[in-house]
N, C-alpha and C positions, 0 to 999 in steps of 0.2 A: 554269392557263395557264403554260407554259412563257415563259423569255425567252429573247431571242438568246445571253444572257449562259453564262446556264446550258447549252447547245449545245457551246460549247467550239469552235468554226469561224467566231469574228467576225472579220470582216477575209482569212478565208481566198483566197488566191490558183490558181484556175484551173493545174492543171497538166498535162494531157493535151486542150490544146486540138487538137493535130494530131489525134489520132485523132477525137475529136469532131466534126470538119470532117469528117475520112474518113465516119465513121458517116452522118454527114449527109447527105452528096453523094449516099453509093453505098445505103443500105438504109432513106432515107425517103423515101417516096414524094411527088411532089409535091402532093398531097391525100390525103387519108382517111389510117386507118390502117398500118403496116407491114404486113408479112408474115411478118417475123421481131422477136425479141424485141429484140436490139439497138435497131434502131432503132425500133421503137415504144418504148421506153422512154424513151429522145434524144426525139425528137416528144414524149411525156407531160409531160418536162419541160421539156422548152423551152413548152409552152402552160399550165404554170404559171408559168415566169418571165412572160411574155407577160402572161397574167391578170392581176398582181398589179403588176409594172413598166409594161404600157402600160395598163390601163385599171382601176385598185385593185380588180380584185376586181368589179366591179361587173356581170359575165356570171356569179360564182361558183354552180354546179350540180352535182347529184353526180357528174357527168361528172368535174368537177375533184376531187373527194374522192377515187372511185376511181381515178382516176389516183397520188392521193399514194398508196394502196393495194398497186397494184398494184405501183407501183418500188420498195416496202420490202418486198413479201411475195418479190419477183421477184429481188431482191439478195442478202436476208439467206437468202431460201433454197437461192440455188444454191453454197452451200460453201465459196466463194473468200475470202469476208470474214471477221475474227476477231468478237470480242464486242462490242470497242470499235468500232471501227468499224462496227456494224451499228448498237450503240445509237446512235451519234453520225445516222446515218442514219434511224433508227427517229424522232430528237428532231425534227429537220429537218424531215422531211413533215410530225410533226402539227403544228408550230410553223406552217410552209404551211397545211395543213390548217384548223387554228384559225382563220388573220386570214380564210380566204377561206369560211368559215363564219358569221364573225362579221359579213364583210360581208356576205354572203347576209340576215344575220339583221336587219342593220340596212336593206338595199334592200326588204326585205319590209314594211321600220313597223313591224318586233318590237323595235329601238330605235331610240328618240326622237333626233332632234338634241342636246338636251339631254344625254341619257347615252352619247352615243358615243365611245369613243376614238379619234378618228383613226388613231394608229399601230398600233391593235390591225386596221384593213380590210386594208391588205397591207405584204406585208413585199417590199420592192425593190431592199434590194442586193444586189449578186450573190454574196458571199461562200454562201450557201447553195446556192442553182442550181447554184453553180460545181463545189460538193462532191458533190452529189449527181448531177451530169454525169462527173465526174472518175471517180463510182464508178463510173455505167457504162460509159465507158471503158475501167476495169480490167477489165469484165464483157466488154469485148468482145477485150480483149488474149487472154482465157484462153477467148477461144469464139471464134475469128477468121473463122471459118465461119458463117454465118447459122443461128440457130435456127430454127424454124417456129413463127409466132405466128399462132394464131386470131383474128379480128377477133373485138372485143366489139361488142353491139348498145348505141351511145349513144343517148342522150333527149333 
């Protein structure tokens, strides 16, 4: 199990909120999926900040696993980012990944009251979201043009 610690982005500060809000506005749809990859990936993660900040995890489905998935395979392989910053990205989702698994695991009855760690159901401050929004951003500085994104069939 990863810690925040180990990440290397506690306390990180949001810096490409304007474009963010642009992405927002203009390439996500008011429901369902995108159509392009910017802003489906904006949407992906903003409904894991959501998950984990408004309601700990406690919807957590593969839906949300693929999601962390898809923003690190969809980042780290479109070329823009160095090493560093892919792993620092790579640690982030499954550190997401992990609490919203783990709560999955514990709304199931696969652990007890007794053995649960609270802090391990979700992780809720924004230093992470924030970074991994920021990346796409940058993804969308160096693609300013909409990509074409196929919808996936969610469960």
């Amino acid at each position: 199990m990863l810690s925040i610690e180990i990440i290397g982005i506690k306390g990180y500060k949001q810096q490409h909120l304007k474009e963010c809000k642009f992405i927002w506005k203009n390439m996500v749809p008011k429901s369902g999926q995108a159509d392009n990859i910017q802003g489906e990936l904006l949407r992906e993660a903003e409904k894991l900040r959501n998950e984990a900040c408004d309601n700990g995890n406690i919807n957590w489905d593969s839906n949300f696993s693929w999601f962390c998935d898809n923003i690190y395979g969809t980042l780290s392989g479109s070329g823009i980012f160095d090493e560093e910053k892919c792993e620092i990205l790579r640690k982030a989702l499954t550190y997401i990944k992990e609490n919203g698994e783990y709560a999955y695991r514990y709304n199931q009855g696969l652990i007890s009251d007794e053995e649960c760690d609270p802090a391990r159901l979700a992780y809720t401050d924004d230093d992470l979201y924030d970074y991994i929004e920021d990346a796409i951003a940058e993804y969308y500085i160096a693609n300013k043009e909409p990509v074409p994104y196929e919808a996936k069939e969610l469960y």
